[in-house]
PyMOL commands that place a pseudoatom at each C-alpha (Angstrom):
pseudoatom trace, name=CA, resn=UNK, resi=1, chain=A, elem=C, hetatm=0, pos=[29.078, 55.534, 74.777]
pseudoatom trace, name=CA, resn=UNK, resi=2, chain=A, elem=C, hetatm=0, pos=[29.229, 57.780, 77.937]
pseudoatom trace, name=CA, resn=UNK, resi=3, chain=A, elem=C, hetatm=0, pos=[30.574, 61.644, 77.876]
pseudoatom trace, name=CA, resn=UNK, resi=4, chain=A, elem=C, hetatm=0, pos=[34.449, 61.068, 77.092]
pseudoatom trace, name=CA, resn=UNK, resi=5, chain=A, elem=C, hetatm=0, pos=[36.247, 63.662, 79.832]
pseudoatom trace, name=CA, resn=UNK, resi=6, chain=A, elem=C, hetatm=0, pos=[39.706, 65.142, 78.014]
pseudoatom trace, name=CA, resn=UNK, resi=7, chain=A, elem=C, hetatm=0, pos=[41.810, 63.091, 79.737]
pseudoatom trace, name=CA, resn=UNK, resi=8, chain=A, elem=C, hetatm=0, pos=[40.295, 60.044, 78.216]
pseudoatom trace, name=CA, resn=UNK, resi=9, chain=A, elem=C, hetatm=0, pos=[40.722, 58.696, 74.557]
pseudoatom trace, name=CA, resn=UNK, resi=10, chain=A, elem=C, hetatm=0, pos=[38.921, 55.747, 72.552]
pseudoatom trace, name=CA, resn=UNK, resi=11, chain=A, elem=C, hetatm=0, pos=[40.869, 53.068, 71.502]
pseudoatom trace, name=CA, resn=UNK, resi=12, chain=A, elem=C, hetatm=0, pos=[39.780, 50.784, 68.710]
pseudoatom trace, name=CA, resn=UNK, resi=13, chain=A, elem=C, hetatm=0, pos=[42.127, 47.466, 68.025]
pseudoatom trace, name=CA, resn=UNK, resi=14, chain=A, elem=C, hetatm=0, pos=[42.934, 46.785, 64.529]
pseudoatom trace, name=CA, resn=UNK, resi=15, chain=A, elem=C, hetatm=0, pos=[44.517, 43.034, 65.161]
pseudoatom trace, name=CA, resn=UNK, resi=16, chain=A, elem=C, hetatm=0, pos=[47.472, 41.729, 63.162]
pseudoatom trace, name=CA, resn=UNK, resi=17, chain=A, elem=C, hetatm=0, pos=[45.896, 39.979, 60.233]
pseudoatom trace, name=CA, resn=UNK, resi=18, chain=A, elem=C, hetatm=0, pos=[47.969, 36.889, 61.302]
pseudoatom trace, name=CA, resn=UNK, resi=19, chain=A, elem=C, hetatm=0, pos=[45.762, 36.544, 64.659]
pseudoatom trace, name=CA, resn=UNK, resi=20, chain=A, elem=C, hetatm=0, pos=[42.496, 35.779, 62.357]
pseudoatom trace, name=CA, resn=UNK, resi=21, chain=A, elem=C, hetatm=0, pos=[44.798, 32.155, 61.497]
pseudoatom trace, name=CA, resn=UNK, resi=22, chain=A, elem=C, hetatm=0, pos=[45.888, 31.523, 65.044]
pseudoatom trace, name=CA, resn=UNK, resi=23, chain=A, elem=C, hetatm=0, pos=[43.101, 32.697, 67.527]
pseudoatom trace, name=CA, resn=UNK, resi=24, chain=A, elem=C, hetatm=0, pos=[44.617, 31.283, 70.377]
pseudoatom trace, name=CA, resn=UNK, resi=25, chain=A, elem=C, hetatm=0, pos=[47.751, 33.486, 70.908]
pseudoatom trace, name=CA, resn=UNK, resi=26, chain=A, elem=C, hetatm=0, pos=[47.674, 36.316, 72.444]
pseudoatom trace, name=CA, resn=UNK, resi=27, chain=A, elem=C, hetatm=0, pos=[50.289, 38.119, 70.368]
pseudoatom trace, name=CA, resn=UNK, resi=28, chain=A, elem=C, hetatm=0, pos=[51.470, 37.800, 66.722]
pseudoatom trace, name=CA, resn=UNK, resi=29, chain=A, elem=C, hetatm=0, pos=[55.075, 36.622, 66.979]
pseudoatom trace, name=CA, resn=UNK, resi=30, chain=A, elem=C, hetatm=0, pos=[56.502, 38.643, 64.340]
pseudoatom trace, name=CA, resn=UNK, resi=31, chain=A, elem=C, hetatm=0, pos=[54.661, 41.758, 65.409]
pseudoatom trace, name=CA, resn=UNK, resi=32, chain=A, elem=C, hetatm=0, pos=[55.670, 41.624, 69.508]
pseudoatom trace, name=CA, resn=UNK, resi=33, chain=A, elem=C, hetatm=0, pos=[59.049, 41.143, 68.213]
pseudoatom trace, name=CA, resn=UNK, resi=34, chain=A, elem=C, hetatm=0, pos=[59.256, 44.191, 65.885]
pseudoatom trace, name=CA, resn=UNK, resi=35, chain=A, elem=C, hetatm=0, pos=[58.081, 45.999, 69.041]
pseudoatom trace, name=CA, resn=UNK, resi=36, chain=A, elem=C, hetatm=0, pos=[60.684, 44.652, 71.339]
pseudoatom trace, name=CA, resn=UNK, resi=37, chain=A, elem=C, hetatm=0, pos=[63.146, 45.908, 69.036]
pseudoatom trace, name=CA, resn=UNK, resi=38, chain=A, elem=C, hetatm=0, pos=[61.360, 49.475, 68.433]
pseudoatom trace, name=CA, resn=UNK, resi=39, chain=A, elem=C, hetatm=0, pos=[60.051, 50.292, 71.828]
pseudoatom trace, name=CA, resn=UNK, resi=40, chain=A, elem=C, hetatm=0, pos=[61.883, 51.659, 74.544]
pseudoatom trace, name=CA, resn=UNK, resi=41, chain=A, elem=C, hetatm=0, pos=[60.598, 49.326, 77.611]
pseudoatom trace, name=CA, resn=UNK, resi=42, chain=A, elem=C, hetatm=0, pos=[58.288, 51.569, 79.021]
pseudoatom trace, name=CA, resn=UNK, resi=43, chain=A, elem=C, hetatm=0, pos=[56.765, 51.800, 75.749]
pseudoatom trace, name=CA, resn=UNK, resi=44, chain=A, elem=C, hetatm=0, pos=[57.067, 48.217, 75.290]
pseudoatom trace, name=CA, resn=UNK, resi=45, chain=A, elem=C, hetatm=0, pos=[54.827, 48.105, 78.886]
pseudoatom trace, name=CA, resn=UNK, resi=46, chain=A, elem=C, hetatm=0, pos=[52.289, 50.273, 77.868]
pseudoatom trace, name=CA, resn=UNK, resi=47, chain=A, elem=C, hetatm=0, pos=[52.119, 48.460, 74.142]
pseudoatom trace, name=CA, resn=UNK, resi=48, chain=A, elem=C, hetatm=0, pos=[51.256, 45.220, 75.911]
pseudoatom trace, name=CA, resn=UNK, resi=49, chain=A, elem=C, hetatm=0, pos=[48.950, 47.635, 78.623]
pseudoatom trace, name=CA, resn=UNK, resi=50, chain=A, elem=C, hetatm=0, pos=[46.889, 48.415, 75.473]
pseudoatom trace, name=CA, resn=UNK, resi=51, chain=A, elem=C, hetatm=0, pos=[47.176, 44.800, 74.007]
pseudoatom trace, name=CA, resn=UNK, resi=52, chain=A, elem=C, hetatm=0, pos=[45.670, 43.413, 77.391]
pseudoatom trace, name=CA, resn=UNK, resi=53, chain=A, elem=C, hetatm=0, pos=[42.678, 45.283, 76.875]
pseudoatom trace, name=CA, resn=UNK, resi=54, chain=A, elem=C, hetatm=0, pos=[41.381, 43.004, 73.860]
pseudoatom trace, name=CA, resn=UNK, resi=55, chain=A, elem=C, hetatm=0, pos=[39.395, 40.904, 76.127]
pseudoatom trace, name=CA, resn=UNK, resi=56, chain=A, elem=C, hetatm=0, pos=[36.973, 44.142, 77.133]
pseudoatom trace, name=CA, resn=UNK, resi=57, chain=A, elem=C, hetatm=0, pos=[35.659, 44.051, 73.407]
pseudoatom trace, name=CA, resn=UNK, resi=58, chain=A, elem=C, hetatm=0, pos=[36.546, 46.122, 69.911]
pseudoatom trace, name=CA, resn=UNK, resi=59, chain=A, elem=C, hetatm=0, pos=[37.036, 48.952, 71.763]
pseudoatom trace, name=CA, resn=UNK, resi=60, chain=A, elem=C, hetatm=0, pos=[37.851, 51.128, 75.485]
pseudoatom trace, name=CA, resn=UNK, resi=61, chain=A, elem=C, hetatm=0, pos=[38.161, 53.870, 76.706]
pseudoatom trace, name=CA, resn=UNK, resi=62, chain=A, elem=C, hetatm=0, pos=[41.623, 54.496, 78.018]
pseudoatom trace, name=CA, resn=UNK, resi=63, chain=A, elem=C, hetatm=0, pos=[41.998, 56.289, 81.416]
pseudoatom trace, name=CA, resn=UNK, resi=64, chain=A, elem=C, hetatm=0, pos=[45.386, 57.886, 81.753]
pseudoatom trace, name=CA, resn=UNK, resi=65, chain=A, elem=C, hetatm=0, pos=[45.091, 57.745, 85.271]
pseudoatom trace, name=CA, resn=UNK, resi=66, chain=A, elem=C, hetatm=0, pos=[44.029, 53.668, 85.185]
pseudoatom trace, name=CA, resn=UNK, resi=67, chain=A, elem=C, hetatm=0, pos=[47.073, 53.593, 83.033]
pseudoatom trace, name=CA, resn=UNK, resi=68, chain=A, elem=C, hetatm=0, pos=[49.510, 55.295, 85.430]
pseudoatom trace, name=CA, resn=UNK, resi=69, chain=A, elem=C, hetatm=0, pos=[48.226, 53.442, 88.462]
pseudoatom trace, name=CA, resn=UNK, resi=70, chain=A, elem=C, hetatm=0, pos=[48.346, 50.011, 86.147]
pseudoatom trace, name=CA, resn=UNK, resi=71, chain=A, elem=C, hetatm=0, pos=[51.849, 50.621, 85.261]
pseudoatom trace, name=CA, resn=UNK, resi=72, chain=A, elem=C, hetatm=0, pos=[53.285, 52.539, 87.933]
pseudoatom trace, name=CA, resn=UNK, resi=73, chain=A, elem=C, hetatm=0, pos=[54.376, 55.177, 85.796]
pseudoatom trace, name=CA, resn=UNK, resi=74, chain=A, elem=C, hetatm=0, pos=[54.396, 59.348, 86.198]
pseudoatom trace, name=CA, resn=UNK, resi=75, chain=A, elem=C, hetatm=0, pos=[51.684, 61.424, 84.257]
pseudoatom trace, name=CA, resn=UNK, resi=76, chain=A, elem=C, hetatm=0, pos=[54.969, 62.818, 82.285]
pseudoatom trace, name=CA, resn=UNK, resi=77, chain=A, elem=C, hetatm=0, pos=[56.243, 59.536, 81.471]
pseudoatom trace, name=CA, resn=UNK, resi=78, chain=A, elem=C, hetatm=0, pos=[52.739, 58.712, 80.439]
pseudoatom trace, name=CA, resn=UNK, resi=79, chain=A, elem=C, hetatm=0, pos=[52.264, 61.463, 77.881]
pseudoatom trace, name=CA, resn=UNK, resi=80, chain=A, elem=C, hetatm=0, pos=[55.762, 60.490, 76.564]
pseudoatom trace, name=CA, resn=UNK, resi=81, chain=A, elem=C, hetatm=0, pos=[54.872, 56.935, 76.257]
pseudoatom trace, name=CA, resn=UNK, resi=82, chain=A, elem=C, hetatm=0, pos=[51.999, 57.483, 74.191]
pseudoatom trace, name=CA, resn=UNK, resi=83, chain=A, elem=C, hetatm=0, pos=[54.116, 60.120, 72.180]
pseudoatom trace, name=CA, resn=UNK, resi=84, chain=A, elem=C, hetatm=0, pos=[56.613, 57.371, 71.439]
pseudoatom trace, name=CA, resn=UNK, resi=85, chain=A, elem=C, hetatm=0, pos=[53.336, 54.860, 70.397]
pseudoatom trace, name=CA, resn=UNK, resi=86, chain=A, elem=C, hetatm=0, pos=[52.161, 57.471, 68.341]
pseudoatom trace, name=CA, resn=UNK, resi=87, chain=A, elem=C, hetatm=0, pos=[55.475, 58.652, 66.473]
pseudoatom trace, name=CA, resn=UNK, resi=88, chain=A, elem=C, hetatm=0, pos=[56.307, 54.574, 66.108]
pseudoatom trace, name=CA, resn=UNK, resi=89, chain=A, elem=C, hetatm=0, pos=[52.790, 54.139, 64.265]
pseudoatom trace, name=CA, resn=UNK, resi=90, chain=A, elem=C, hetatm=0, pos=[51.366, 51.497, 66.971]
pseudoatom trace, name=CA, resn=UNK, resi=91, chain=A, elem=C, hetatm=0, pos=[48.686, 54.141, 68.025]
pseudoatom trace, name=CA, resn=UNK, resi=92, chain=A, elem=C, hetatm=0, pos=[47.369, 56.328, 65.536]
pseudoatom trace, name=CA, resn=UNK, resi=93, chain=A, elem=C, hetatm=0, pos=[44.346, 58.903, 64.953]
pseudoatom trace, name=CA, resn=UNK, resi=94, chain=A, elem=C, hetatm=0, pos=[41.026, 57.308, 64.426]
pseudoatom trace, name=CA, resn=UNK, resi=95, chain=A, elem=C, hetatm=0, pos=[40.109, 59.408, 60.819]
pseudoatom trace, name=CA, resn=UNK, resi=96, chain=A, elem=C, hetatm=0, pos=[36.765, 57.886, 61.034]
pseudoatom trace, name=CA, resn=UNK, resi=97, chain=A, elem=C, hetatm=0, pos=[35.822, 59.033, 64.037]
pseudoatom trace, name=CA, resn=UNK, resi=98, chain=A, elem=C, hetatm=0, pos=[37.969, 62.369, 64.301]
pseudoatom trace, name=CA, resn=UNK, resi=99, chain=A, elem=C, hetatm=0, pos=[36.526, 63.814, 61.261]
pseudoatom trace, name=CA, resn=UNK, resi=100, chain=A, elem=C, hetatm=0, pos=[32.797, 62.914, 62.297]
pseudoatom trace, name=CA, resn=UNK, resi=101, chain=A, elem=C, hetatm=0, pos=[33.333, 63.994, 65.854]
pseudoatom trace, name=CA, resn=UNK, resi=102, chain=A, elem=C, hetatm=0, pos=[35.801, 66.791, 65.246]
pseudoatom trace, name=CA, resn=UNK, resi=103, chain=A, elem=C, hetatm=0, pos=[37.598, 65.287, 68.724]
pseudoatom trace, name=CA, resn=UNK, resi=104, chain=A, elem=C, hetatm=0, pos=[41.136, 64.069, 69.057]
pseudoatom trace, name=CA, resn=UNK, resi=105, chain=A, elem=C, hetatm=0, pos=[40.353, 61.399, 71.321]
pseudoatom trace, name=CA, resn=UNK, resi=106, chain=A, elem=C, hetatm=0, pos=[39.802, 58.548, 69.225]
pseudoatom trace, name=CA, resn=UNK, resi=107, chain=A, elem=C, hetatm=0, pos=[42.623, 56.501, 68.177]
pseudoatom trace, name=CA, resn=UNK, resi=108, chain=A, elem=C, hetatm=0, pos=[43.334, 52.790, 66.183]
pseudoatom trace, name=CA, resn=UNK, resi=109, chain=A, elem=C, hetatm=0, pos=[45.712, 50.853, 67.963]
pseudoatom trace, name=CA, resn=UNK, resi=110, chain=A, elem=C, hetatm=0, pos=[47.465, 48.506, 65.818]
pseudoatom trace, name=CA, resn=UNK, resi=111, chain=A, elem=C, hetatm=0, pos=[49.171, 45.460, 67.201]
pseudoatom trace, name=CA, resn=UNK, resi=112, chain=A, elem=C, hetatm=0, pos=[51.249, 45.163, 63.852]
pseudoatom trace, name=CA, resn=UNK, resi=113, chain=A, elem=C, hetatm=0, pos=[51.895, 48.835, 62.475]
pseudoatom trace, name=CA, resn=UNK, resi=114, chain=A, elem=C, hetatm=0, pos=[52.878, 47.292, 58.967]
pseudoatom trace, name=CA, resn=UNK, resi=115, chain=A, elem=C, hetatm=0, pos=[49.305, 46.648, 58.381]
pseudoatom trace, name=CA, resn=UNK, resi=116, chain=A, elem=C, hetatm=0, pos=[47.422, 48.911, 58.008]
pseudoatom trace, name=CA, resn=UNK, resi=117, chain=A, elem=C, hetatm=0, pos=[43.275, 48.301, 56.650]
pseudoatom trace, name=CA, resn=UNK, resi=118, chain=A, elem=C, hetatm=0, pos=[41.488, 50.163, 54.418]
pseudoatom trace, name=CA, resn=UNK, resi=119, chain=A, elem=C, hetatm=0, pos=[39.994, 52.939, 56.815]
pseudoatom trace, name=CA, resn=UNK, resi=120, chain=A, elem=C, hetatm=0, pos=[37.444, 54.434, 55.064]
pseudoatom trace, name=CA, resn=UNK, resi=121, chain=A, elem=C, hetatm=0, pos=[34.206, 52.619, 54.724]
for i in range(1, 121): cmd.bond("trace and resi %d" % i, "trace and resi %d" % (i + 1))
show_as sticks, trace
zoom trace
């Protein structure tokens, strides 16, 4: 992997366990509707921003400024959206990769926040 600037961070997707049984939806039906009802709809846009990403492998590297222009949304509103995915528990620090790279850029963004895998390996 490249030279991560600050304003980037790593995202790895943890799906919900419930995609391994139905591989071709998009979205686990239980889990986009807990996030309907938990999200405020800009975080609900960036949720599915992050979701959308899937297809580019296990893991990207997020751009906040991709982001913004992707979602048409202010730099402020973008640090508060990822606040809000953060205090929710959709997007959470990657401990496997924070403590071995002593960074705060790498996170685990989990489609279903109720499960959550065994992290360490």
């Amino acid at each position: 992997m490249d030279k991560l600037f600050n304003n980037q961070k790593v995202i790895r997707f943890i799906p919900s366990p419930k995609d391994f049984y139905h591989p071709y939806t998009m979205w686990d039906n239980e889990a986009l509707l807990d996030v309907l009802k938990n999200l405020t709809s800009t975080g609900l846009k960036m949720y599915l921003y992050l979701g959308l990403q899937k297809d580019k492998g296990e893991e990207f590297v997020l751009s906040r400024a991709d982001a913004m222009k992707a979602l048409s949304i202010s730099e402020g509103t973008y640090h508060r959206v990822i606040k809000e995915l953060k205090d929710k528990g959709y997007l959470i620090q990657d401990p496997t990769e924070s403590e071995y790279d002593g960074s705060d850029n790498f996170y685990i963004f989990l489609e279903d926040k109720n499960f959550r895998p065994n992290f360490r390996f």
